[in-house]
C-alpha positions as CSV (number, residue, x, y, z in Angstrom):
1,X,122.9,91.6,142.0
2,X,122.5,90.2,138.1
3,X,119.2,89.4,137.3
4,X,118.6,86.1,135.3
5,X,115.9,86.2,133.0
6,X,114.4,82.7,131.7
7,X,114.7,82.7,127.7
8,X,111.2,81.1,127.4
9,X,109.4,83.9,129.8
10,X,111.4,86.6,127.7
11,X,109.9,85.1,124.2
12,X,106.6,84.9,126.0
13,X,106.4,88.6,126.8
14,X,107.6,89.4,123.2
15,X,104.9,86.8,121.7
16,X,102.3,88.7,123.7
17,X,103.7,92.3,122.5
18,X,103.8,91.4,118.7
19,X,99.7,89.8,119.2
20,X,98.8,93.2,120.8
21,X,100.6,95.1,118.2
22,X,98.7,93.0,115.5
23,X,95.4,93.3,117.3
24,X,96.1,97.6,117.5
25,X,97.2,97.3,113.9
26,X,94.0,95.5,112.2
27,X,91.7,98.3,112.3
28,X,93.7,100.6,111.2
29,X,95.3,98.2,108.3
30,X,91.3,97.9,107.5
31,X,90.3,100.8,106.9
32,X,93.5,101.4,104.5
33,X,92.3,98.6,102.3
34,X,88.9,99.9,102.5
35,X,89.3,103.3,101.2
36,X,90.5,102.1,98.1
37,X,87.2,100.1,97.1
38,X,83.8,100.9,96.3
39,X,81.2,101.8,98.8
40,X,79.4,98.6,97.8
41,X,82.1,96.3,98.2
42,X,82.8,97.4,101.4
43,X,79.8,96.0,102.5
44,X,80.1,93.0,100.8
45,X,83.2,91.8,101.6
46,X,84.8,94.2,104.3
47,X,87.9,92.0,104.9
48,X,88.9,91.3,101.1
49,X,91.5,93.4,99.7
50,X,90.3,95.2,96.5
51,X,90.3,94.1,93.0
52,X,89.9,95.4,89.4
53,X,85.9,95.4,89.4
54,X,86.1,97.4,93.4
55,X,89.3,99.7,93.3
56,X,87.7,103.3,93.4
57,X,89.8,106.6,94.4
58,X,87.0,108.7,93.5
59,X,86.9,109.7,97.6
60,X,90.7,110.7,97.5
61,X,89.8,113.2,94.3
62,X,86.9,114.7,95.9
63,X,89.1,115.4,99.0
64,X,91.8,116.8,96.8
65,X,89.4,118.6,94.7
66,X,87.5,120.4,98.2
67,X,91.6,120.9,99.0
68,X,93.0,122.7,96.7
69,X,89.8,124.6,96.1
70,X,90.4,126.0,99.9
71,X,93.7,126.7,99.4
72,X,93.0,128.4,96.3
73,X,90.5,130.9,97.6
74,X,91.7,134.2,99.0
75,X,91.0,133.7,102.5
76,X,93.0,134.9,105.2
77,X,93.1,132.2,107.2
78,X,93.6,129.5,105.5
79,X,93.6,126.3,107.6
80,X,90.1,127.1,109.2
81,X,88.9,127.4,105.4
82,X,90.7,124.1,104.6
83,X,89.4,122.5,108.1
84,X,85.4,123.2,107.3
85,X,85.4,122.2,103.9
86,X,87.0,118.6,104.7
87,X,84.6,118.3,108.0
């Protein structure tokens, strides 16, 4: 036996799917913007994307510097070396 699906029950379920998928998105879209801007402005405006005076990446060069200075040393095990120095 065919099943009939109504069109507006099937645009429904896919309305509720995309606000679901927005709402599991947001925090994670968030914290993107955020780590691009100053610690200050975070707390200022946590929602506002960043601008000339807020755009920092001085946290990504720490976390590359810490990186590549783990991976540098002469450790034999290398990932436990790069795991503590990021934690």
């Amino acid at each position: 036996m065919k099943k009939i699906t109504k069109p507006l029950s099937a645009a429904g379920v896919h309305f509720m799917l995309g606000g679901y998928t927005l709402l599991a998105l947001f925090p994670i879209v968030l914290i993107l913007i955020n780590s691009f801007k100053t610690k200050a402005a975070i707390f200022d405006n946590p929602l506002a994307f960043p601008t000339a005076e807020t755009f920092f990446i001085g946290g990504f060069e720490r976390v590359i510097a810490k990186l590549s200075a783990a991976l540098s040393a002469s450790s034999p095990n290398r990932i436990s070396c790069c795991i503590s120095v990021i934690a």
